[in-house]
N, C-alpha and C positions, 0 to 999 in steps of 0.2 A: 504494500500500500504506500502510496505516494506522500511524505509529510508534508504538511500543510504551514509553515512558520510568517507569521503576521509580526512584523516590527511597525510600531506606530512611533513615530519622531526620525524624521533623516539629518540627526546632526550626526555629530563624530561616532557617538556611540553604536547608535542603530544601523548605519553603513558600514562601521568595519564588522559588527560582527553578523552583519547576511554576506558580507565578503569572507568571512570566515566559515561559516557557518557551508555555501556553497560552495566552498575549495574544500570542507571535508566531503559533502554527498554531493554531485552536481544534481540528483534525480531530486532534492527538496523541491518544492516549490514555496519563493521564497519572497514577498514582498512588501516594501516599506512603503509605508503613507506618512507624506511629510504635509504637514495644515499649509503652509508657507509657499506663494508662488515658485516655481521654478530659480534658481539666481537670485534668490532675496535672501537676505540671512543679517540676523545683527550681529555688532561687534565689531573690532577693529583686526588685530592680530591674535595670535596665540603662541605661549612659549612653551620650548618642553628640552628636555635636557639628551645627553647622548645616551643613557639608559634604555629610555624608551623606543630610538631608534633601533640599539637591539634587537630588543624583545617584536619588533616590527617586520624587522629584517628576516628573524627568528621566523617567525607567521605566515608572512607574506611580502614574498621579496619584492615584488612587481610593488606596490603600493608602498611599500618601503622606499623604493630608489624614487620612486615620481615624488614624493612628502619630502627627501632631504634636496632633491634637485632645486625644489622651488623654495627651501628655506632659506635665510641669512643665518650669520651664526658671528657670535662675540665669543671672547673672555674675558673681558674687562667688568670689572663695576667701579661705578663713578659717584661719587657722593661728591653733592654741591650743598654746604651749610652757609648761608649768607652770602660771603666775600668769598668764602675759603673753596678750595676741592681736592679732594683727592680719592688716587685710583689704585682699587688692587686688581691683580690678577686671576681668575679664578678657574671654575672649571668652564667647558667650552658647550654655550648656551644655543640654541636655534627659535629664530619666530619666524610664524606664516601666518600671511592673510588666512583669517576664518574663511571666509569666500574660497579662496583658493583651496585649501584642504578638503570643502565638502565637494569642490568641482573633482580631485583629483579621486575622493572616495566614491562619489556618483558616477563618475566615468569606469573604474574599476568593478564597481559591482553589475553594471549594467554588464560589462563585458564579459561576465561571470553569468548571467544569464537572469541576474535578481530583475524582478520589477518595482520599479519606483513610479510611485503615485502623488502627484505634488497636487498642492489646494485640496488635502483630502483630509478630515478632520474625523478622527474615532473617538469616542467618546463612552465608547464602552466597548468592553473584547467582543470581537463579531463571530459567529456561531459557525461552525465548522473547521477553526482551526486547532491545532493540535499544541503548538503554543503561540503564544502571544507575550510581545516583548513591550515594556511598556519604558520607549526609550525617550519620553516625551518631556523631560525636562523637570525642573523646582518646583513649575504648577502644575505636573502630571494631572489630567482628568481622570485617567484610569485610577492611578493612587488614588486622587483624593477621596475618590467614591467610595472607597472600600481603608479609609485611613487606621479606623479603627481596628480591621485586623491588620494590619501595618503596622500598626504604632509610632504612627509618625508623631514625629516632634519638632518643632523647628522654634531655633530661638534667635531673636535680630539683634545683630552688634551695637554699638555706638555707636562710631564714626558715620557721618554722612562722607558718599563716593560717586564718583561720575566717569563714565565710562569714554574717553574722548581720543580722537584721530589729530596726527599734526602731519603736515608736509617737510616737517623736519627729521634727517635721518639720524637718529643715535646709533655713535660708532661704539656704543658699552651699553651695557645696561643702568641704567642713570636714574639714580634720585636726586631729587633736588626738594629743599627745609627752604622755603623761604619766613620770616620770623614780620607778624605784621602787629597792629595794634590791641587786636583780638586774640592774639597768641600765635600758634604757625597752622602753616598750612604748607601741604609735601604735593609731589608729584611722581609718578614713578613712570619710564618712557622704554622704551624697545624697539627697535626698527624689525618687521615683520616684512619687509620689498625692499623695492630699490630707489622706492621715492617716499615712502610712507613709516609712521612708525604708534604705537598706540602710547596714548598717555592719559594715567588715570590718576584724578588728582583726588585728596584727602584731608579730612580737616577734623577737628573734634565739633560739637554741636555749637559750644560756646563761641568759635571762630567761626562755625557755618551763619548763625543768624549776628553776629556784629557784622561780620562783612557785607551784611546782606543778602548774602545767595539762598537765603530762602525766599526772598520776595523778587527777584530780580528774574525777567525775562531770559530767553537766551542769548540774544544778542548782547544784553547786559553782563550776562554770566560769564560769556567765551572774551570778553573786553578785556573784564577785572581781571582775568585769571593768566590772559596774557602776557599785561601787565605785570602783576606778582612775578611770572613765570619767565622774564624778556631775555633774561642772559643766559638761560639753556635755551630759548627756542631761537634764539641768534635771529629773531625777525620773523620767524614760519607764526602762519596761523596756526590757529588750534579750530575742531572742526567736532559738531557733535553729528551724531544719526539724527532721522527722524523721531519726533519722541523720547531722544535722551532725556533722562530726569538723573535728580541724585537720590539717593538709594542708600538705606542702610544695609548692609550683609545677611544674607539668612542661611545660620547655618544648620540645613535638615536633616537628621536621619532618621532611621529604621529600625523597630526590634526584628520583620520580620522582611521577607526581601519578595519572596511569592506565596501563592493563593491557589490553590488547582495547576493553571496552564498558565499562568499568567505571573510576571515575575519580573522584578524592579530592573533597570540600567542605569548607570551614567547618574547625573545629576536629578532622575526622578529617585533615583536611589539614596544619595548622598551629596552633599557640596561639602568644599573645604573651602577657607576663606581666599582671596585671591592672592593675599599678599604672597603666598607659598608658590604661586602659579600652577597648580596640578592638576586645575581641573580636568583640561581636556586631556594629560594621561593619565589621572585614573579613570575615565570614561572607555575610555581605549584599552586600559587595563581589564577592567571588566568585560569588556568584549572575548579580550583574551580565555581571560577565565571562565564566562559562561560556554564559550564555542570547547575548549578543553574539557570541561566536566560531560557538558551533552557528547560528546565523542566520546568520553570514558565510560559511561553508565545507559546503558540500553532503558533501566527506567527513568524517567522524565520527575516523578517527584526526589529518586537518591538523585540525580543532578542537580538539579534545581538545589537542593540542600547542600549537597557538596561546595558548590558554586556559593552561594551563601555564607559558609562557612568557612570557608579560604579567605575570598574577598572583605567578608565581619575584622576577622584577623588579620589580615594584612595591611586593614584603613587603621587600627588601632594606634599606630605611631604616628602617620600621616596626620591622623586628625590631632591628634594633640600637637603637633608641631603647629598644625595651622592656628589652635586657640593659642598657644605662646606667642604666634607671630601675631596676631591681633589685637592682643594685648599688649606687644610689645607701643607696636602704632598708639594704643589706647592712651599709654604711658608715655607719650614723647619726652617730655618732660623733661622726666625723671634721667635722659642720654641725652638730650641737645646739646646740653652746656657746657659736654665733655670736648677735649679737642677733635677737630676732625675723624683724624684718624684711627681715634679711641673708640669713638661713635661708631665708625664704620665697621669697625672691627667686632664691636656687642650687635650689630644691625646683622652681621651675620652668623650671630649665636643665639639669636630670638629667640628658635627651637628650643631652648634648653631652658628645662623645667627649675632651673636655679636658678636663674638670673634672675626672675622678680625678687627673689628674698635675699641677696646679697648685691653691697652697694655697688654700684657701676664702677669705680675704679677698681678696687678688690677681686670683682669678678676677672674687670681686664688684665689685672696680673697675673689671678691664678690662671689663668685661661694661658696666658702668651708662658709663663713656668710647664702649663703642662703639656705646653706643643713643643718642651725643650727633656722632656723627661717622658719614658713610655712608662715609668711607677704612677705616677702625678696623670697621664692619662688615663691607666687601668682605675686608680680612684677618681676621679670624674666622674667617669662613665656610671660607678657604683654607687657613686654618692649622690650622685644628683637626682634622678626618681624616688631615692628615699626620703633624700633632706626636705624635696620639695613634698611629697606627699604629707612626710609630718607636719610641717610649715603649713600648710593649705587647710587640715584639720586644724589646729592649733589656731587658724584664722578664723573659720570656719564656726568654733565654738565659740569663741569672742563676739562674734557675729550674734549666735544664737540667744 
């Protein structure tokens, strides 16, 4: 009997894995309904690291090489505080046009034999299929319908953020603290082509409504912000979508991930906040993972589980790296005032579950001693989930 797989959402996640999915069985019959006209898609670029590449390469070569051909790629990061800047080295980063990566997965899966349904909106799993992928995003219909066995939970950060395009190319990956009367306000920028680059700028609430940009048009908004922003964008405009708004973060997940036939993807499943950049590969990951399981287990509900339960595990570090790095932003504060460098250098230990409860310089010593000593990093590593877990109760009770 011929299986019947229904993917609802053609972003990254639901087109790599009916690409996957029919490079394991070509006999599936396989296809994605995207709501979104043909060639329409929000957002600016997407970053993701050489990791992923692998694991892609790993998968599916063809679609691998077309995704790194048409990437850019750094190692620099650049921090701009004020007057000052400075750069480190790091590891070797890639962004692409959003656009361009569902064109290169659209074209791939077609050519695999999937059908794609653009303007076509599900709303409910439709009756005859064997399963159904519900790769539809934050506001999943399918999820929300059925939330409650889900267990979805979603909870919205602080910070107000905005999601924005420049004609300016970044040769690193670049932040920039500008320090105004309201307090500061950051930007973070990435070149994704070879004239374009995405910049999403950030503020706390108390800095969103002194500056105004809660009342302020867009044309008002994209003015100010250039303004603030004029000695990284060397003169480039800044550029929103249609219906850009600012946006607090919502970070959602899951107790359970499917239902019968029907079974979470990608950001209907989970978000981690941006500041990490992971979205779109753990979306891709899980692609990975659900086409792996259903190829392992001839039953559809031990897949389904298995798949679940790899995936539950494996977001565990991820996601907690993403609330430290949120928190970090939450807390500018508490790192602007340090020098440059010092800054830059706790900017990229966010992740770690110590640094909110030991002071920013202290942290930066211990940290730069135990990149000089493997004793001092084996304790790190041991000490820090502990120290911070006691510390967090310890708050926590105070709290209470």
């Amino acid at each position: 009997m011929r299986v019947k797989i229904i993917c609802v959402g053609g972003g990254p996640a639901g087109l790599y894995l009916a690409i996957l999915l029919k490079r394991q069985d070509p006999s599936r019959d396989i296809t994605v309904h995207e709501r979104n006209p043909r060639g329409s898609t929000y957002g600016w670029g997407v970053t993701y690291w050489r990791g992923l590449l692998d694991k892609l390469q790993a998968h599916d070569p063809a679609s691998a090489r077309a995704i790194e051909e048409h990437s850019v790629r750094w190692s620099d990061g650049v921090a701009h505080v004020r007057d000052l800047t400075t750069r480190h080295h790091g590891d070797e980063g890639f962004g692409i046009g959003r656009h361009r990566l569902l064109d290169l997965l659209a074209a791939r899966a077609r050519a695999l034999g999937v059908r794609l349904e653009y303007e076509s909106e599900l709303t409910e799993p439709p009756a005859g299929a064997d399963l159904v992928v519900a790769a539809d995003g934050v506001h999943s219909a399918l999820r929300t319908r059925r939330a409650g066995h889900f267990g979805t939970r979603i909870t919205s950060g602080r910070n107000p953020y905005i999601w924005l395009g420049t004609s300016k190319v970044f040769d690193a990956f670049t932040f920039a603290f500008t320090e105004t009367g309201h307090g500061w306000i950051w930007a973070y920028g990435y070149g994704y082509s070879g004239d374009h680059s995405t910049c999403v700028v950030e503020c706390s609430p108390e800095t969103f409504t002194g500056l105004g940009l809660d009342r302020a048009d867009e044309g008002e908004c994209l003015a100010l912000l250039e303004k603030l922003f004029a000695d990284v964008l060397d003169g480039h405009r800044l550029t929103a979508r249609s219906g850009a708004s600012w946006l607090t973060f919502r970070t959602l997940t899951n107790e359970t991930w499917h239902d019968g036939n029907l079974v979470l993807l990608g950001d209907a499943a989970h978000t981690t906040h941006y500041s990490i950049g992971a979205g779109t590969t753990l979306a891709l990951e899980d692609a990975m993972c659900l086409a792996d399981a259903l190829g392992a287990h001839a039953d559809l509900p031990d897949a389904l589980a298995a798949y679940q339960r790899r995936r539950q595990a494996e977001l565990l570090s991820v996601q907690s790296a993403a609330r430290y790095s949120a928190q970090w932003y939450e807390n500018l504060p508490r790192y602007v005032q340090l020098p440059p460098h010092r800054m830059f250098a706790l900017l990229g230990q966010r992740h770690s579950p110590l640094l909110p409860y030991v002071p920013p310089q202290l942290y930066y010593g211990l940290d730069k001693a135990a990149g000089r000593l493997e004793a001092l990093r084996r304790l790190k590593r041991w000490l820090g989930p502990r120290a911070a877990r006691a510390l967090h109760a310890r708050a926590a009770a105070r709290r209470d």
